[in-house]
ZARO-747643 format. One line per 10 residues: number of its first residue (from 1); their letters; for each residue y, z, x of N, C-alpha, C. Coordinates in Angstrom, 3 decimals. Atoms other than C-alpha are relative to their C-alpha. Example, Ala and Ser with C-alpha at 12.3 -4.5 7.8 and 13.67 -1.06 7.14 Angstrom:
<sites>
1	as	-1.190:0.000:0.890:-4.500:7.800:12.300:1.200:0.000:0.900; -1.190:-0.060:-0.820:-1.060:7.140:13.670:1.090:0.730:-0.770 $
</sites>
This chain:
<sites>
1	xxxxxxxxxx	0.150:1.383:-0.411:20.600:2.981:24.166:-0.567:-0.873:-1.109; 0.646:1.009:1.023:18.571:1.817:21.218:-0.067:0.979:-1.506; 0.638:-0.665:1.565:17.720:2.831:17.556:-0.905:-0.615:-0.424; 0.767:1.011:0.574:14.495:1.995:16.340:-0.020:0.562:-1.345; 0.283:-0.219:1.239:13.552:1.471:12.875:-1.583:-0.848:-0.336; 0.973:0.482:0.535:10.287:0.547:11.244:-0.132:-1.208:-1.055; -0.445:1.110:0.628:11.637:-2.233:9.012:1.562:-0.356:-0.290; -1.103:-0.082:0.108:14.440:-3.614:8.434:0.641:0.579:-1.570; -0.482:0.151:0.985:14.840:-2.296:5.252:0.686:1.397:0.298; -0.500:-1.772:-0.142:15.205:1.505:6.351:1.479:-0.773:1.229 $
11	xxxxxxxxxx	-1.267:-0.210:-0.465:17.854:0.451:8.842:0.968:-0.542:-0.356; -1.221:0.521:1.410:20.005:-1.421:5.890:0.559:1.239:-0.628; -0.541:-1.618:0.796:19.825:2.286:4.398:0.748:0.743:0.774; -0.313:-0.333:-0.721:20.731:3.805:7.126:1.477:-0.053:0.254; -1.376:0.177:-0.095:24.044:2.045:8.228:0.890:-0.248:-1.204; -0.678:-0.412:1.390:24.988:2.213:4.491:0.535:1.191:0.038; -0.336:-1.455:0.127:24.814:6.065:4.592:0.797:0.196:1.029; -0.907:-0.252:-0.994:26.943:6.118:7.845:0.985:-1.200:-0.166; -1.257:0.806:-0.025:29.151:3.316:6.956:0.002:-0.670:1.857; -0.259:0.552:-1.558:28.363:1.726:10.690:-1.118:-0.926:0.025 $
21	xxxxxxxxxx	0.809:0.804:-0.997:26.902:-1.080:12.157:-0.959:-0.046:1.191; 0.665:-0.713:-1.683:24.049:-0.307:14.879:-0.215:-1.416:0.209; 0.613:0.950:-0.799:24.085:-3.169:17.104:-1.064:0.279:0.843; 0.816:-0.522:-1.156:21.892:-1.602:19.114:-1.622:0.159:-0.347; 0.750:0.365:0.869:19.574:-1.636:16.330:-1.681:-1.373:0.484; 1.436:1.000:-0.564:15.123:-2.850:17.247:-0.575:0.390:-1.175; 0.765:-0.006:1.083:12.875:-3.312:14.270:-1.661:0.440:1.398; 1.746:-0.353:-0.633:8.909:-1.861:15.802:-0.382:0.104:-0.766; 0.992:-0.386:1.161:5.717:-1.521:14.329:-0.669:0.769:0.460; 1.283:-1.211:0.129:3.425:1.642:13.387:-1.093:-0.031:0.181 $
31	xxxxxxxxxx	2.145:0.033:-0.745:0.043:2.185:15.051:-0.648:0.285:-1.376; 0.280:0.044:1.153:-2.226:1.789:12.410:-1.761:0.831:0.283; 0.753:-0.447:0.033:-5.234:3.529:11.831:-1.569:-0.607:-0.339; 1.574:0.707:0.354:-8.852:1.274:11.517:0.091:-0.641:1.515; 0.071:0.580:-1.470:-9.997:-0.616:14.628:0.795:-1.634:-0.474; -0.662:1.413:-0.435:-8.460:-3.833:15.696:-1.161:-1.549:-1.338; 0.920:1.437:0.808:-11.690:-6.101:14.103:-1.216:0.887:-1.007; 0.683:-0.367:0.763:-12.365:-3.780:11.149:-0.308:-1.136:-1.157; 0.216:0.985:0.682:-14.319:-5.481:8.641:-1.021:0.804:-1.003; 0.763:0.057:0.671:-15.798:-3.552:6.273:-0.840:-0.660:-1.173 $
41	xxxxxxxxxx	0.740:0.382:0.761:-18.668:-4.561:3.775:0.952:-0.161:-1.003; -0.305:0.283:1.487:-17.513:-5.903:-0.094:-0.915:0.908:-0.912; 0.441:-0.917:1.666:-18.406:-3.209:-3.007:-0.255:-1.512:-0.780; 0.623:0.722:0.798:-20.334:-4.720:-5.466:0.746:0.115:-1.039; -0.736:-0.084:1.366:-18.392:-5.715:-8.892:-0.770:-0.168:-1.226; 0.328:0.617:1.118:-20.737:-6.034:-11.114:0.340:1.189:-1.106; 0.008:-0.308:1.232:-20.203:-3.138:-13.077:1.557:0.294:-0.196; -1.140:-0.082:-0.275:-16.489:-2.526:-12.163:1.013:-0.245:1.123; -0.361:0.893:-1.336:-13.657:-3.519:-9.924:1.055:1.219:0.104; -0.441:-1.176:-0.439:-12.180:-0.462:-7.904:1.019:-0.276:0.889 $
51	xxxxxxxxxx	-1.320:0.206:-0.515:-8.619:-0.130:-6.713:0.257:1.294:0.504; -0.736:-0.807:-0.455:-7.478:2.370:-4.326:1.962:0.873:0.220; -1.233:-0.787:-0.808:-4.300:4.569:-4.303:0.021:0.751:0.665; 0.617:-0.935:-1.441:-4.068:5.706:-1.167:1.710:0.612:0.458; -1.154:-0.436:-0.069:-1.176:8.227:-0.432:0.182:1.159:-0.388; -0.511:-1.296:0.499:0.411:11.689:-0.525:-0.055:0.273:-1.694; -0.725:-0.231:1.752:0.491:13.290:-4.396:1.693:0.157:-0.396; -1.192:-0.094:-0.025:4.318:12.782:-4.557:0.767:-0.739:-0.913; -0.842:0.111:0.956:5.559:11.559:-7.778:0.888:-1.205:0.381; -0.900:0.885:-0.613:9.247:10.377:-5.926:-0.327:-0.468:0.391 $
61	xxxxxxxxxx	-0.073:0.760:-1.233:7.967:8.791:-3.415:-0.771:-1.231:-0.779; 0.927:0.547:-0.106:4.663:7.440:-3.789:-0.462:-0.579:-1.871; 0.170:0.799:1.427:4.958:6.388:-8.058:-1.492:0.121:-0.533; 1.314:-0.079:1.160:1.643:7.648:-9.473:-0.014:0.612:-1.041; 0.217:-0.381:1.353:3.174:8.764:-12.578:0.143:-1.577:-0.261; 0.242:1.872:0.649:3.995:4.661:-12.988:-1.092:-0.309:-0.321; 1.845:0.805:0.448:0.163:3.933:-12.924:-0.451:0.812:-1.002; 0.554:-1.027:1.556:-0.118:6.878:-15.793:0.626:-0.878:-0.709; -0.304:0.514:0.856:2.227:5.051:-17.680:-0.910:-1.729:-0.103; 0.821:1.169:-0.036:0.489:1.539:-17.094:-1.166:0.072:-0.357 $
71	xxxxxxxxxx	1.018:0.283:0.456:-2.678:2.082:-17.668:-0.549:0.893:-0.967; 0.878:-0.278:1.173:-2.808:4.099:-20.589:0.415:-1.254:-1.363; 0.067:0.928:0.657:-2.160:0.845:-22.441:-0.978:-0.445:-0.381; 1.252:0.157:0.398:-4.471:-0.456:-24.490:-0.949:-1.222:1.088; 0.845:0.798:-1.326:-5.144:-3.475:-22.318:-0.553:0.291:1.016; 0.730:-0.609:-1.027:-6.120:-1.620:-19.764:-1.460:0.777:-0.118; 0.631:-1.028:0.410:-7.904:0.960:-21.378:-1.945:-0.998:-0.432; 1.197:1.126:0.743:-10.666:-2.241:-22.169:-0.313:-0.552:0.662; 0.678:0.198:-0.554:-11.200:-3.403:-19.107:-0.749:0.635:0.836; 0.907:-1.192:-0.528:-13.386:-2.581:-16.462:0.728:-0.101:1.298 $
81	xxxxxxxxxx	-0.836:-0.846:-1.430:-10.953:-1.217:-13.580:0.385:1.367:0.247; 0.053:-1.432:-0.115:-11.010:1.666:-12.366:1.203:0.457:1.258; -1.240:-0.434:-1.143:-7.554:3.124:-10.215:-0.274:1.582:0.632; 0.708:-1.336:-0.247:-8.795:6.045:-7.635:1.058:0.548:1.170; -1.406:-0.586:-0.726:-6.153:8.143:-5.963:-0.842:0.869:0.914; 0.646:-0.825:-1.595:-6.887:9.504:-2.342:1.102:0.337:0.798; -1.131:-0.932:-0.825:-4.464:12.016:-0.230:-0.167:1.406:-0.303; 0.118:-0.950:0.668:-3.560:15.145:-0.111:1.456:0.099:-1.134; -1.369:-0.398:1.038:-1.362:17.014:-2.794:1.302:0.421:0.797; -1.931:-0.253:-0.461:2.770:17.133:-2.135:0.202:0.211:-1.319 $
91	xxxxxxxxxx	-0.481:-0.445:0.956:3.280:18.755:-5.011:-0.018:-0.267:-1.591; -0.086:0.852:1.305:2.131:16.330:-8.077:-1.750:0.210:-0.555; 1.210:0.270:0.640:-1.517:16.840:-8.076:-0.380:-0.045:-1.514; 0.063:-0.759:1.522:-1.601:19.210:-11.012:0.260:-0.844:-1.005; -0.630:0.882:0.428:0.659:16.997:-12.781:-0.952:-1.381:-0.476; 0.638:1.400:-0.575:-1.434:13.868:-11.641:-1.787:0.168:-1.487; 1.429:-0.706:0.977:-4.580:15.804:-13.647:0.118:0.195:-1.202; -0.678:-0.151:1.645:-2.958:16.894:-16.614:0.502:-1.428:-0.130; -0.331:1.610:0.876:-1.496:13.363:-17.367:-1.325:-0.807:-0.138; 1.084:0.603:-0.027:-4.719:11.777:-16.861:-0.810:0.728:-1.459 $
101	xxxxxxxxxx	0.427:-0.895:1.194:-6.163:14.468:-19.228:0.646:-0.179:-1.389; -0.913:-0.270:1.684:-3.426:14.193:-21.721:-0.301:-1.020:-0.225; 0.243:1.218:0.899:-3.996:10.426:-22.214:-1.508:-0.339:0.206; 1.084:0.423:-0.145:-7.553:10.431:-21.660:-0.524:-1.150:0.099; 0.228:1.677:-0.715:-7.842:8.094:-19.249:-0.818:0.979:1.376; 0.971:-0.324:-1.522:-10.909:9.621:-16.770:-0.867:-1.177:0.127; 0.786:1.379:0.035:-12.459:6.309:-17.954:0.689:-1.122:1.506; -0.887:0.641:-0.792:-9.659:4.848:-15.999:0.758:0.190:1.566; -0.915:-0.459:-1.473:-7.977:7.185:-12.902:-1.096:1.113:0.182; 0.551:-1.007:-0.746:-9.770:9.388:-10.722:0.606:0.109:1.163 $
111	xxxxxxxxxx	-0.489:-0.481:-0.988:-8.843:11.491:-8.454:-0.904:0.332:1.116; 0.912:-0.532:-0.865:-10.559:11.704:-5.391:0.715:0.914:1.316; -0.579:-0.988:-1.603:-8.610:13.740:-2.335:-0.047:-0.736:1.269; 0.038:0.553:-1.407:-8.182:13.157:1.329:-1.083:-0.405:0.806; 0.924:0.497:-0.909:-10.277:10.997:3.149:0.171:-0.184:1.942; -0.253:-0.677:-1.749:-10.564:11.604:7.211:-0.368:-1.673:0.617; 0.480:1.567:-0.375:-11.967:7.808:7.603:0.654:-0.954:-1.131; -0.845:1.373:1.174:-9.365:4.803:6.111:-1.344:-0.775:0.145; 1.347:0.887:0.118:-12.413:2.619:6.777:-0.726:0.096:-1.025; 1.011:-0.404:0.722:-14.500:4.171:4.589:0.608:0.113:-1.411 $
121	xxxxxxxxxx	-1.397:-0.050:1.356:-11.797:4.277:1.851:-0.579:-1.548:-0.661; -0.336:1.101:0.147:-12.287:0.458:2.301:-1.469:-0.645:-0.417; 1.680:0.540:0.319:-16.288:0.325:1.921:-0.297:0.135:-1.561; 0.359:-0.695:1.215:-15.857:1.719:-1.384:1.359:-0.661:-0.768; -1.166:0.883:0.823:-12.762:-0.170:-2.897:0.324:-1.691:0.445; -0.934:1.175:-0.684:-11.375:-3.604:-3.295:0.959:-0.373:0.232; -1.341:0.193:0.143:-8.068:-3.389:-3.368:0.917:1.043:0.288; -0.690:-1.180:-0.017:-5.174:-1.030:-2.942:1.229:-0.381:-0.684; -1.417:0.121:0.966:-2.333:-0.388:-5.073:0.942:0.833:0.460; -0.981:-1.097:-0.901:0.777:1.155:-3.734:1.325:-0.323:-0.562 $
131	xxxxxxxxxx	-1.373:0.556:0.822:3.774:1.446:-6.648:1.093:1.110:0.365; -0.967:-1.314:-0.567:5.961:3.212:-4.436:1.263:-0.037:-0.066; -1.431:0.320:0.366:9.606:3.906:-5.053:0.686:-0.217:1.183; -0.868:0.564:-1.065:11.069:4.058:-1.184:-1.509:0.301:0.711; 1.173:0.242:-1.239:8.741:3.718:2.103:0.781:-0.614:0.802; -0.294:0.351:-1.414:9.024:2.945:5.553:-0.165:-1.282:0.604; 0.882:1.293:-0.321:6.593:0.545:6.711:-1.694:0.233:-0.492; 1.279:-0.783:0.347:3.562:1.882:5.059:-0.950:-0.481:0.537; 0.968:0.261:-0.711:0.622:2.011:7.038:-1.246:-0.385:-0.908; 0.959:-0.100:0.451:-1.846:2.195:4.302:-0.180:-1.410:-0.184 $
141	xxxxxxxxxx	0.192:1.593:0.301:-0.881:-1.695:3.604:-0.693:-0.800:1.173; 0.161:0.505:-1.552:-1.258:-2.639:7.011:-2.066:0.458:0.259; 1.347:0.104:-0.342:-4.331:-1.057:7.183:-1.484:-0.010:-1.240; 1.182:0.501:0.788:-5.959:-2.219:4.063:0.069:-1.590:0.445; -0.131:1.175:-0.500:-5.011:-5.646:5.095:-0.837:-0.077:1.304; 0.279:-0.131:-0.791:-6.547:-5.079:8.270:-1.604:0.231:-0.359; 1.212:-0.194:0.711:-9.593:-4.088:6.520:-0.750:-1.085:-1.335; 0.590:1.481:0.349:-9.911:-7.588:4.842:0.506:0.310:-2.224; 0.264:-0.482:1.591:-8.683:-5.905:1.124:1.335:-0.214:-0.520; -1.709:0.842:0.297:-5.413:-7.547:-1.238:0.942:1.766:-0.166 $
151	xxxxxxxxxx	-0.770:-1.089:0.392:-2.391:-4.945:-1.756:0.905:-0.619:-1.374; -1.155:0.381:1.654:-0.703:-4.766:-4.963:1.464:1.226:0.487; -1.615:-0.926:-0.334:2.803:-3.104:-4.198:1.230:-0.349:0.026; -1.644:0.225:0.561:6.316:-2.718:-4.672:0.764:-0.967:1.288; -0.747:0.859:-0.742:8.786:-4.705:-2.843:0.869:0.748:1.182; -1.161:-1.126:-1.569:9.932:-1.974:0.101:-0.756:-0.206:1.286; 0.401:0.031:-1.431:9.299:-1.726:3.593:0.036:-1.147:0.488; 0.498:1.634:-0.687:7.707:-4.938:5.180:-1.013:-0.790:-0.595; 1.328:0.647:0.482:5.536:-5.677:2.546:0.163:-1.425:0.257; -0.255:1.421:0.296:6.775:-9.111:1.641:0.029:-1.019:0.718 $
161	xxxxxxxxxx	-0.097:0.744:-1.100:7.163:-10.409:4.818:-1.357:-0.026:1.069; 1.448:-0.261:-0.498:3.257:-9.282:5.994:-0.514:-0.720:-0.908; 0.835:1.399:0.844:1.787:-11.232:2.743:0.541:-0.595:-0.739; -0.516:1.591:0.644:2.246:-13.768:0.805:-0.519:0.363:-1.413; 0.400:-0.575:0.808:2.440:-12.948:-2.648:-0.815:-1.187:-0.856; 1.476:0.816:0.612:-0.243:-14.379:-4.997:-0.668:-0.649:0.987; 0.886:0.278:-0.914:-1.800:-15.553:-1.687:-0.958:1.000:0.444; 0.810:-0.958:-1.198:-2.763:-12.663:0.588:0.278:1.360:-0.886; -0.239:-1.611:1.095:-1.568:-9.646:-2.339:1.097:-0.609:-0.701; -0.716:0.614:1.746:0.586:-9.192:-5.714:0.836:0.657:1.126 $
171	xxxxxxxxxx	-1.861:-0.508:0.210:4.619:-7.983:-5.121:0.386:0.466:-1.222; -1.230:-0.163:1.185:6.113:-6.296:-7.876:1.620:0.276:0.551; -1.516:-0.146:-0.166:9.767:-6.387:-7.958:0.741:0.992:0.390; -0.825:-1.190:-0.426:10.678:-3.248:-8.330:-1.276:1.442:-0.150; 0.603:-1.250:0.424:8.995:0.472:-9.360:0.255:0.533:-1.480; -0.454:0.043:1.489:8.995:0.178:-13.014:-1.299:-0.009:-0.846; 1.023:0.157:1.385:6.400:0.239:-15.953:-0.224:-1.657:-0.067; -0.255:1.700:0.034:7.180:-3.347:-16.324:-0.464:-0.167:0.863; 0.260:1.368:-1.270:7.448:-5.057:-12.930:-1.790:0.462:0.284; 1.162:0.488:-0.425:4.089:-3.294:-11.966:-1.078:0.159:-0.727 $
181	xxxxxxxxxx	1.130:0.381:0.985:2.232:-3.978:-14.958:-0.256:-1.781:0.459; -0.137:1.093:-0.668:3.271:-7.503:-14.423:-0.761:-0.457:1.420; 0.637:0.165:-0.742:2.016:-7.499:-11.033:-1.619:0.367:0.382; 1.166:-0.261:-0.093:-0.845:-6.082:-11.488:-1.140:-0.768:-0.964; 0.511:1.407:1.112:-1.907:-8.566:-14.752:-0.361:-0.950:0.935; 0.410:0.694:-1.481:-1.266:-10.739:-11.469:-1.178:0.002:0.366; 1.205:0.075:-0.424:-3.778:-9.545:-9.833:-1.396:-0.096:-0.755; 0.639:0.007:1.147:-6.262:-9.252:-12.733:-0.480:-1.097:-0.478; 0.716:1.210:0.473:-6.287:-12.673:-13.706:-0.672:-0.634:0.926; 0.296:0.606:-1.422:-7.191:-13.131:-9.728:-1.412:0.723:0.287 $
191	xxxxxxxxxx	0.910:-1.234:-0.766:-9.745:-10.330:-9.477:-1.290:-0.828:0.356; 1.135:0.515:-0.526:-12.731:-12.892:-9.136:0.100:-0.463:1.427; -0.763:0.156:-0.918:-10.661:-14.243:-6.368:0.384:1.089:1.518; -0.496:-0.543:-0.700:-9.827:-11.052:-4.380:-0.841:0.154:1.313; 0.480:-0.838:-1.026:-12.444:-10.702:-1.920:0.577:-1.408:1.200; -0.283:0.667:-0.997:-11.455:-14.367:-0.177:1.266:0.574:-0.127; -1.384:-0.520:-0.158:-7.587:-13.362:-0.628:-0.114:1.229:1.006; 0.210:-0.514:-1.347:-8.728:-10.293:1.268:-0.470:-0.604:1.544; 0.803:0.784:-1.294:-10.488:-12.498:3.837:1.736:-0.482:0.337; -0.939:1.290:-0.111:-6.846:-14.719:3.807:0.976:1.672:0.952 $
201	xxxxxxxxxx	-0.573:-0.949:-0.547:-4.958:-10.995:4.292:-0.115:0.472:1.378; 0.224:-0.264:-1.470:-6.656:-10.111:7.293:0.655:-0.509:0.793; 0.064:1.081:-1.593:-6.193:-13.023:9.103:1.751:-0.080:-0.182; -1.859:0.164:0.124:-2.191:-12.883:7.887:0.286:1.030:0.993; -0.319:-0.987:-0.432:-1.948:-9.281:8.739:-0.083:0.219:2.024; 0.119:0.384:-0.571:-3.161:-10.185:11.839:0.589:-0.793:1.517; -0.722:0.883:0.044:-1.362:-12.923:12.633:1.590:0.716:0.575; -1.332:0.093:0.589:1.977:-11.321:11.549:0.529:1.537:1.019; -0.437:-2.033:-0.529:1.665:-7.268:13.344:-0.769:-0.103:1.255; 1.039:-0.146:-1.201:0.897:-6.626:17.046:-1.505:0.836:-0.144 $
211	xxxxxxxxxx	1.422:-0.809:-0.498:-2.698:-5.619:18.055:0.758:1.170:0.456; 0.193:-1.153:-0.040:-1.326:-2.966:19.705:1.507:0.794:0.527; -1.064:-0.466:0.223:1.529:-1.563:18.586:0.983:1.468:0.945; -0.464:-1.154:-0.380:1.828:2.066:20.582:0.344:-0.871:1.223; -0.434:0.816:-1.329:1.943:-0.330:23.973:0.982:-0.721:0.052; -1.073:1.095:-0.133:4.438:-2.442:22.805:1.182:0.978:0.045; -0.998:-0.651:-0.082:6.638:0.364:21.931:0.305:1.125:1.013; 0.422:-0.723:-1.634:5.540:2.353:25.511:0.957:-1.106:0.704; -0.808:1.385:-0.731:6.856:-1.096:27.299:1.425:0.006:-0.428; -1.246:0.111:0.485:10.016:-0.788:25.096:1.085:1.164:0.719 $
221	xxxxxx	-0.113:-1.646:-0.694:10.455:2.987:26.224:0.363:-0.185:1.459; 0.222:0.503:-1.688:9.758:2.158:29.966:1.313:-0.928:0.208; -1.444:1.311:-0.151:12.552:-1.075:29.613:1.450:1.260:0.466; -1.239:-0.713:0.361:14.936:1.595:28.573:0.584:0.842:1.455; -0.300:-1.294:-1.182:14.480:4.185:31.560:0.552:-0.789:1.105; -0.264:0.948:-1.414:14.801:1.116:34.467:1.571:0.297:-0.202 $
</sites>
């Protein structure tokens, strides 16, 4: 009776790979993980300004060899930002360690592992970075936004249409060395800026994604059976 999809971008892929049209075709949204009126505290910047990657160790997917290549640049390498990777390993950790090692950049990337509380992810970072090559509807955006904090990320899923870029978070174009150096310079020249832009995110994210997403798609369910 129906097909759902999580954005419209996955069900563009979709009737590509089958060569068909789903009229039948409902865009929903993913229950997200922080409370409804999370709000954690602002980290202090004075001695550095801390960016979360938050996400599986997965290379394809999730693009954290891109942020190896980006920030062992010298520009980077000179300021004071620090990019801290949280999930578990899918297969890249190792990888993820040794590159960090090889360009000796611990000044710069740390690895921290899976955290059991996104909240708490959010007490301790200002930002999240997410240079992912395909995605769904990624929750982690949704629920750093939700948590009052900008996203820097690629142009898949539903980002673009949840914030507003140089408003409420950066956009890079694509999953490239380039585009998200570029976007992330973006954010950079903004970073004094980010904690109201987080304040602006919230209230978008907000705004833009049901409160409470598992009910809406329960009610959808229920429609179906009548």
């Amino acid at each position: 009776k129906r097909v759902f999809f999580v954005s419209e971008e996955n069900q563009l892929k979709v009737e590509n790979n089958i060569a068909t049209k789903l009229d039948n075709a409902e865009i929903i949204a993913n229950p997200f993980n922080v409370s409804l009126d999370a709000s954690p505290e602002w980290p202090s910047t004075d001695d550095e300004f801390l960016v979360a990657l938050v996400g599986r160790v997965h290379f394809q997917s999730k693009g954290q060899d891109i942020v190896v290549d980006v920030m062992k640049q010298d520009k980077w390498r000179k300021r004071n930002l620090k990019i801290r990777f949280y999930g578990h390993d899918q297969g890249n950790k190792a990888q993820l360690l040794e590159l960090i090692k090889m360009h000796k950049l611990e000044d710069q990337l740390e690895f921290i592992g899976f955290s059991d509380s996104v909240e708490n992810i959010w007490c301790d970072n200002h930002a999240l970075l997410l240079p992912s090559r395909y995605e769904g509807a990624p929750l982690v955006v949704i629920e750093a936004m939700m948590c009052n904090r900008i996203a820097i990320t690629t142009d898949i899923g539903r980002n673009r249409e949840l914030m507003d870029d140089n408003e409420s978070g950066f956009v890079a174009l694509g999953a490239t060395i380039e585009l998200l150096d570029e976007a992330l310079e973006r954010a950079w020249q903004q970073r004094h800026q980010w904690r109201e832009m987080g304040e602006l995110a919230g209230k978008h994210i907000r705004a833009r994604y049901p409160a409470d997403p598992i009910r809406e798609f329960a009610d959808k369910i229920t429609q179906l059976a009548e």
